[in-house]
C-alpha positions as CSV (number, residue, x, y, z in Angstrom):
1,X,81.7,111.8,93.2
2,X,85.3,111.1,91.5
3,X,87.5,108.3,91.8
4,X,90.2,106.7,89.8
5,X,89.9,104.0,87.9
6,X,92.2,101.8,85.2
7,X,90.8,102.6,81.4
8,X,91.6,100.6,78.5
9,X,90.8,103.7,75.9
10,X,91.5,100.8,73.0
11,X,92.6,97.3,72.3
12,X,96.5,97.0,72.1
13,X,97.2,99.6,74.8
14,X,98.2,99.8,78.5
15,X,95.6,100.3,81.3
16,X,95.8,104.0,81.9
17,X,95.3,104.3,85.7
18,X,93.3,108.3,85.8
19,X,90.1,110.2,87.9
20,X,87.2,109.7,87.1
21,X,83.3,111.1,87.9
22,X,81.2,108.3,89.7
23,X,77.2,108.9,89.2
24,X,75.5,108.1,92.4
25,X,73.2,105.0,91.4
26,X,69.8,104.7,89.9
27,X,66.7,102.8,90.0
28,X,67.6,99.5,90.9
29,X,71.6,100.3,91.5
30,X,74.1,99.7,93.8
31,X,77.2,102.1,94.7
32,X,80.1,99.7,96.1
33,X,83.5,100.6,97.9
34,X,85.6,97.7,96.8
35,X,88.1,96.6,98.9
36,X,89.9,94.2,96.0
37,X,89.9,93.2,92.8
38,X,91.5,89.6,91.2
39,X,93.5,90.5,87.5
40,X,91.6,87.8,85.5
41,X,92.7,86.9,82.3
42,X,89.5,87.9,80.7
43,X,90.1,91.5,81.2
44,X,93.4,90.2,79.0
45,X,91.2,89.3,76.4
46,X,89.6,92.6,75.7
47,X,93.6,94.1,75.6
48,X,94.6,91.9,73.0
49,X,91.4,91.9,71.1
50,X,90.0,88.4,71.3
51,X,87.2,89.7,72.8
52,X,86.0,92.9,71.1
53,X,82.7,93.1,69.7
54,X,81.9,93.7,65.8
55,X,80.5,96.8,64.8
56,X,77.6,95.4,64.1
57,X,77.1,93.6,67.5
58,X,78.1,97.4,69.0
59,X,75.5,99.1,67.2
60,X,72.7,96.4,68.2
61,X,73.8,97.1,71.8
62,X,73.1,100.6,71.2
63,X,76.4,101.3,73.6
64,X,80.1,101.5,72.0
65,X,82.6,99.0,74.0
66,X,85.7,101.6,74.4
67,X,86.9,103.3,76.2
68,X,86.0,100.8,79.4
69,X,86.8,100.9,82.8
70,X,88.7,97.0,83.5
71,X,87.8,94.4,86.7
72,X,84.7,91.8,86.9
73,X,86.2,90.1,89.9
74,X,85.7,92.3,92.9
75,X,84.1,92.3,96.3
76,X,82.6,95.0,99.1
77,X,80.7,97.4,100.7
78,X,77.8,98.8,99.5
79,X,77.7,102.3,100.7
80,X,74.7,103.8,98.6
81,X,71.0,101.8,97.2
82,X,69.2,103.6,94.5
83,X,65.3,103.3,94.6
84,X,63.4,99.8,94.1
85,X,66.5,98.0,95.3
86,X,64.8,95.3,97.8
87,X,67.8,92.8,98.1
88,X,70.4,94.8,99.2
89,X,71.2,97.9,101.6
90,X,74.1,100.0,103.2
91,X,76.4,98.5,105.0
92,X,76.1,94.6,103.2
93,X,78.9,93.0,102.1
94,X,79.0,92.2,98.6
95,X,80.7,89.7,96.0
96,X,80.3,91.3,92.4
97,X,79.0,88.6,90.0
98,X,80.6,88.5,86.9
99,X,77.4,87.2,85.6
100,X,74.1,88.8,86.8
101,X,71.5,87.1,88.0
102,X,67.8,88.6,87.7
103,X,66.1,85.1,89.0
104,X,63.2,85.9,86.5
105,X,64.2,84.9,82.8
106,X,63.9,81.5,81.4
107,X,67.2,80.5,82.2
108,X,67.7,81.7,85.5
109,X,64.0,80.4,86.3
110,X,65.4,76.5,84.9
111,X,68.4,77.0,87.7
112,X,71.2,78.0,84.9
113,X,71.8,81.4,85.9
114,X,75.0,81.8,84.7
115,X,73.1,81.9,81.4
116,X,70.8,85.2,82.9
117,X,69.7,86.9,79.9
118,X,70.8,90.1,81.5
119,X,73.9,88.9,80.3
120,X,73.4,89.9,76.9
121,X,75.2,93.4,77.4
122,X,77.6,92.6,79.7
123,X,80.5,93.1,76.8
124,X,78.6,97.0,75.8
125,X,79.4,97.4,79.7
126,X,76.3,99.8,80.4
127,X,74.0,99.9,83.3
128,X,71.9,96.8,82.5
129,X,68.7,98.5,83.5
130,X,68.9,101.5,80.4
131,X,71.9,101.1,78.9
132,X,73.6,104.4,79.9
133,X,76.6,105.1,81.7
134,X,77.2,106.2,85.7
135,X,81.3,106.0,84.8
136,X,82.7,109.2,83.1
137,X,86.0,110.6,82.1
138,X,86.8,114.1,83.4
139,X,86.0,115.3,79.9
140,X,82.9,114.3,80.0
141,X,82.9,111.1,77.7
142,X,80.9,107.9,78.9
143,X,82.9,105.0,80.3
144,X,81.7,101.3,79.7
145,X,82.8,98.7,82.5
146,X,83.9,95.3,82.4
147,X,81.0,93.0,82.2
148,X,78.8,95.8,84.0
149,X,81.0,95.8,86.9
150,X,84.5,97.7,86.7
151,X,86.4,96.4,89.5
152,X,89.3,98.6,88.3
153,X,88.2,101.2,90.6
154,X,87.9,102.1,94.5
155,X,84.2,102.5,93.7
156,X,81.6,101.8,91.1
157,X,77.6,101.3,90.3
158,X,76.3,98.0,89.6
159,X,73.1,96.5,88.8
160,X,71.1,94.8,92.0
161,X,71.7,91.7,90.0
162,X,75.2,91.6,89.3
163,X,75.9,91.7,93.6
164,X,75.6,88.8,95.7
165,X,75.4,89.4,99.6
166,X,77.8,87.5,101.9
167,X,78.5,86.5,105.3
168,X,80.7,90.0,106.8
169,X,82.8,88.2,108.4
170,X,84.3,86.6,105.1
171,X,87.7,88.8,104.2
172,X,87.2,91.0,101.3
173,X,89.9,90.8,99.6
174,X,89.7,87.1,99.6
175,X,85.7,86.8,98.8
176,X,86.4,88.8,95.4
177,X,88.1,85.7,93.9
178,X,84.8,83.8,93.6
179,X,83.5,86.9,91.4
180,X,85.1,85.0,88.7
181,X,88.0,82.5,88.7
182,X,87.2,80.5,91.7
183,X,83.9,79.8,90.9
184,X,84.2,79.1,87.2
185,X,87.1,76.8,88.0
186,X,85.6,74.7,90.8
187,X,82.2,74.7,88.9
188,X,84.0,73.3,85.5
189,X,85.2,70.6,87.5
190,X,82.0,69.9,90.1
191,X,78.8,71.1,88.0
192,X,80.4,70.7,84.2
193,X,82.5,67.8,84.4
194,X,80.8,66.4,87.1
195,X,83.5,64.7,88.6
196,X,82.5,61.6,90.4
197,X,84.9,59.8,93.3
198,X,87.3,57.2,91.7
199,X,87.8,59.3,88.5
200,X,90.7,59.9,86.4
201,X,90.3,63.9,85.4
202,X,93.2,66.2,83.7
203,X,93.3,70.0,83.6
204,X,95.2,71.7,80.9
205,X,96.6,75.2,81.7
206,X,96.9,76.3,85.8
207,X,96.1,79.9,86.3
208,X,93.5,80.6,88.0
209,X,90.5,79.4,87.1
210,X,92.8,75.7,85.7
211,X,93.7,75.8,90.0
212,X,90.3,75.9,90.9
213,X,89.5,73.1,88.7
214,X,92.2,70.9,90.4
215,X,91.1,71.8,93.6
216,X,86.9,71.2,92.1
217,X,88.6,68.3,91.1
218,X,90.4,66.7,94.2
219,X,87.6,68.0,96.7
220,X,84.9,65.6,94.2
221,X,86.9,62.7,95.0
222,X,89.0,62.3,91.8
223,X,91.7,59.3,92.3
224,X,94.0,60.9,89.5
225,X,94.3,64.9,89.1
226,X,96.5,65.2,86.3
227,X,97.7,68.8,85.7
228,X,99.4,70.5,82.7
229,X,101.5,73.6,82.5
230,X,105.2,74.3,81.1
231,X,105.7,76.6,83.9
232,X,107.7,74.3,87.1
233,X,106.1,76.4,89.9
234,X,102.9,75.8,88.8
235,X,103.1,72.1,88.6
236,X,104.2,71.8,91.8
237,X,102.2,74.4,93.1
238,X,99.1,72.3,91.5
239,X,99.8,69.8,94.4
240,X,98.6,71.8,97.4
241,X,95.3,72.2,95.5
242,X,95.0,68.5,94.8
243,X,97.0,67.5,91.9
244,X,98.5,63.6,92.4
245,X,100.4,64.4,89.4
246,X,101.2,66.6,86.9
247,X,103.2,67.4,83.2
248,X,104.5,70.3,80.7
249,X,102.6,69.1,78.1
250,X,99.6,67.4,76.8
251,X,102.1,64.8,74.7
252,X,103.8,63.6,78.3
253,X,100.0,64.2,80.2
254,X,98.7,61.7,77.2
255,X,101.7,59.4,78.6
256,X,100.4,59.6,81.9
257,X,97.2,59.4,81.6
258,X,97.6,55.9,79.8
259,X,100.5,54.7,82.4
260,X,97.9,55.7,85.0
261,X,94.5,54.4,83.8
262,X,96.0,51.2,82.1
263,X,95.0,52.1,78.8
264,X,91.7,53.4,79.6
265,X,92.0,57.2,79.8
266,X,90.7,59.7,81.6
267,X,87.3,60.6,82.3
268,X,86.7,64.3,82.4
269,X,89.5,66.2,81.1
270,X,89.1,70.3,81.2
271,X,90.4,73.1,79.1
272,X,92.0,75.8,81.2
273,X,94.6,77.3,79.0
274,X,95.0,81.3,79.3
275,X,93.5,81.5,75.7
276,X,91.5,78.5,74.0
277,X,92.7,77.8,69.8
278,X,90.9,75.0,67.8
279,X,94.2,73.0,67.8
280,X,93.8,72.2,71.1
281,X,91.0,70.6,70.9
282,X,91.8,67.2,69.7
283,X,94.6,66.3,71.6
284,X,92.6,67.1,74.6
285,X,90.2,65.0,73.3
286,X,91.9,62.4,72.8
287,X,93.1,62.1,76.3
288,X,89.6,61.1,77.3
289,X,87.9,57.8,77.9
290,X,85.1,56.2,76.2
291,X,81.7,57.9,77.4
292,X,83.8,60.1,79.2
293,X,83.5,64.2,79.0
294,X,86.0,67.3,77.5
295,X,85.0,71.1,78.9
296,X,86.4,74.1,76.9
297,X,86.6,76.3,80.0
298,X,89.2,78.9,78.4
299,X,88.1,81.9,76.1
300,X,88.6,81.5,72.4
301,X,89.2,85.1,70.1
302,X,85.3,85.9,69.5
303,X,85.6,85.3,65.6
304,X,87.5,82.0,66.1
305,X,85.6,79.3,64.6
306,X,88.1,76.4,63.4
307,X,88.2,73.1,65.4
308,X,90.7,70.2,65.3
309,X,88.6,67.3,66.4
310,X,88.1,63.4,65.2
311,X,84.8,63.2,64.3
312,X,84.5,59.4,64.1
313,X,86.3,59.4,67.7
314,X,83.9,61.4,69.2
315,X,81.2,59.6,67.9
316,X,82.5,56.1,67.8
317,X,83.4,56.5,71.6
318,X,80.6,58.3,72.8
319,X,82.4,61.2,74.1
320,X,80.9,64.3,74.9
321,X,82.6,68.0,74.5
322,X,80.9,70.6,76.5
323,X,81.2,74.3,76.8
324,X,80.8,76.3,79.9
325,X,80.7,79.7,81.4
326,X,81.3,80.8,84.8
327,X,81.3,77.0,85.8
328,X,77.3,76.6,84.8
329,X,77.1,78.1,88.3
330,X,74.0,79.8,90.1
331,X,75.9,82.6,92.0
332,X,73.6,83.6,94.2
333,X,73.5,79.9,95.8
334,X,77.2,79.1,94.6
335,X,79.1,82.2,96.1
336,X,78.0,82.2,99.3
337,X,78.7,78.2,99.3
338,X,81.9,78.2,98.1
339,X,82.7,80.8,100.9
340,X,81.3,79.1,103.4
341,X,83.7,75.9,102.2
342,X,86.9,78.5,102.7
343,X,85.3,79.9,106.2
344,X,85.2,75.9,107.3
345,X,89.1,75.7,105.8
346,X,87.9,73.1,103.0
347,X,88.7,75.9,100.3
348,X,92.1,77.1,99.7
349,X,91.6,80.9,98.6
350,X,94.7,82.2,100.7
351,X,96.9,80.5,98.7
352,X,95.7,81.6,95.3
353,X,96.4,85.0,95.5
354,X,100.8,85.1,94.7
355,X,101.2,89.0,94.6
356,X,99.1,91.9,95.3
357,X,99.0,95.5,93.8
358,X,98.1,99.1,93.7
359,X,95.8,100.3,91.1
360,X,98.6,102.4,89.6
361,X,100.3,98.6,89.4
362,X,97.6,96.8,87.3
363,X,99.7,97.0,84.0
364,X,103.0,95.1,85.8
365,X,100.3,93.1,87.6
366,X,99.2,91.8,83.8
367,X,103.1,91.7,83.0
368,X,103.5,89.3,85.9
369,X,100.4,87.2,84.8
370,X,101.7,87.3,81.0
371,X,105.5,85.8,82.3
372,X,103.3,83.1,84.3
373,X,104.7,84.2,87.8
374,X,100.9,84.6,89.3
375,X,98.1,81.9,89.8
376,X,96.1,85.2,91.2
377,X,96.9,88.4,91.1
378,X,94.8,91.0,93.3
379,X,94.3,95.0,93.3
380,X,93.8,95.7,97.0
381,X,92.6,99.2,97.5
């Protein structure tokens, strides 16, 4: 069939909004009509280049990166099953997982299926099952997709693992948010951090995965949700998902933090920043109590390797600095909970989303993100 769909033809360029040819899926596929897609920063990441693979990493892969059709956070209707797909048929409702899950592999078989070993390709952006390609370009030329999903598009063909089935009467356009940003915030702050009630937690950086952690945050029982951002709107936006107080920086947070915990700091503090550099390390760090815990939610550039931290502090203190992914969450239990939580009104995803757009609007949608006026912006098709 065609479709349209946004392209990224190369790092450092505008999505290029254009038809497309759409493969009908194979063994063990999925063909979805989305009804939305969230613009989530990570698709940012591949623009500017902090997350392009090597060469070398391409050629293991066996699959060049570019050009790649953009979106990982989507959710809809699946309207076509290829053969040997047991889980799934027309008509279901379906939250794309950003993160397949196979249920099989060592990981996914210890509960930790955010760390599926399917998700070795999801950057070459082929079908998981051979590593071809059901996207093309009218020319002909093969089309990766965004961690094996390509949201950026009315339609596409996903793995069986990489869709999650949900309840039909969850609003689509709502249910794609926990594709991605909702999840991995909320998990950082309930499965990583593992907030505890009575605790003293900050989040640095409020997009919208650093929102969800607020609102992870508030909903575990935190005392003090301390959240960081230079943007105003934010901060006080911050408040509806939880936040008892907030600051510009993480000099006047540090301030608080002390005023706050007499001294003592704060227990889990999370990194949530639109783009994660080694000098932010330490002084998140150093916002955190002794035996207490620092997540590096954000993505750092894929090369980046330097790191500001006190050793002797970290040591000395017994403080712990964790990484995480897609909020260490198991989405085929953890999508259809969180969703639940909204359909009961415990989770706020309404208020998320600030502006919505056409596909032909994804690049001003990015623009908007880039001049901080979205927590979430959302393609609705």
């Amino acid at each position: 069939m065609e479709t349209r769909a946004a392209i990224l033809w190369e790092p450092h360029t505008d999505w290029s909004v254009e038809d497309i040819v759409l493969d009908d899926p194979k063994a063990g596929e999925v063909k979805v009509k989305l009804a939305a897609s969230g613009l989530c920063h990570s698709d940012e990441h591949v623009v500017t280049g902090d997350m392009v693979l090597s060469d070398e990493i391409a050629a293991l892969l066996g699959a060049e990166q570019f050009p790649l059709i953009g979106g990982h956070e989507g959710a809809g209707e699946v309207v076509a099953v290829g053969p040997g797909v047991t889980t799934l048929q027309e008509g279901d409702h379906v939250v794309l997982s950003f993160v397949p899950a196979c249920g099989r592999c060592p990981s996914c078989a210890r509960g930790r299926q955010h760390l599926c070993d399917m998700g070795a390709v999801l950057l070459a952006g082929r079908q998981i099952s051979d590593m071809t390609a059901r996207h093309h370009s009218k020319s002909g030329k093969d089309l990766g997709t965004m961690c094996c999903t390509g949201t950026f598009a009315p339609y596409t063909v996903v793995n069986e693992a990489s869709a999650v089935k949900i309840d039909d009467w969850i609003p689509l356009d709502k249910a794609a948010l926990v594709g991605c940003g909702v999840t991995t915030g909320w998990g950082a702050a309930v499965n990583v951090a593992q907030v505890q009630a009575g605790e003293s937690v900050v989040v640095v950086g409020l997009g919208g995965i650093g929102m969800n952690a607020v609102q992870g945050a508030a909903m575990a029982g935190a005392r003090h949700v301390i959240a960081v951002d230079p943007v105003d709107w934010k901060r006080e936006k911050a408040a509806e998902f939880g936040a008892t107080h907030s600051a510009a920086s993480m000099e006047e947070a540090a301030a608080k933090v002390a005023e706050l915990t007499w001294g003592a700091n704060a227990d889990k503090a999370l990194l949530t920043t639109g783009v994660a550099t080694g000098d932010l390390i330490n002084p998140m760090m150093s916002m955190v109590a002794k035996g207490g815990r620092g997540v590096v939610v954000a993505v750092a550039p894929i090369l980046q390797e330097d790191v500001k931290l006190n050793l002797f502090d970290l040591a000395m203190q017994r403080k712990e600095l964790v990484g995480c992914i897609f909020g260490n969450a198991n989405p085929r239990r953890d999508i259809p909970r969180l969703l639940r939580l909204y359909d009961e009104g415990k989770l706020k995803l309404d208020e998320l989303v600030t502006n919505t757009y056409t596909l032909d609007e994804v690049n001003k949608g990015y623009q908007d993100m880039r001049d901080g006026k979205n927590i979430r912006g959302v393609i609705k098709y």
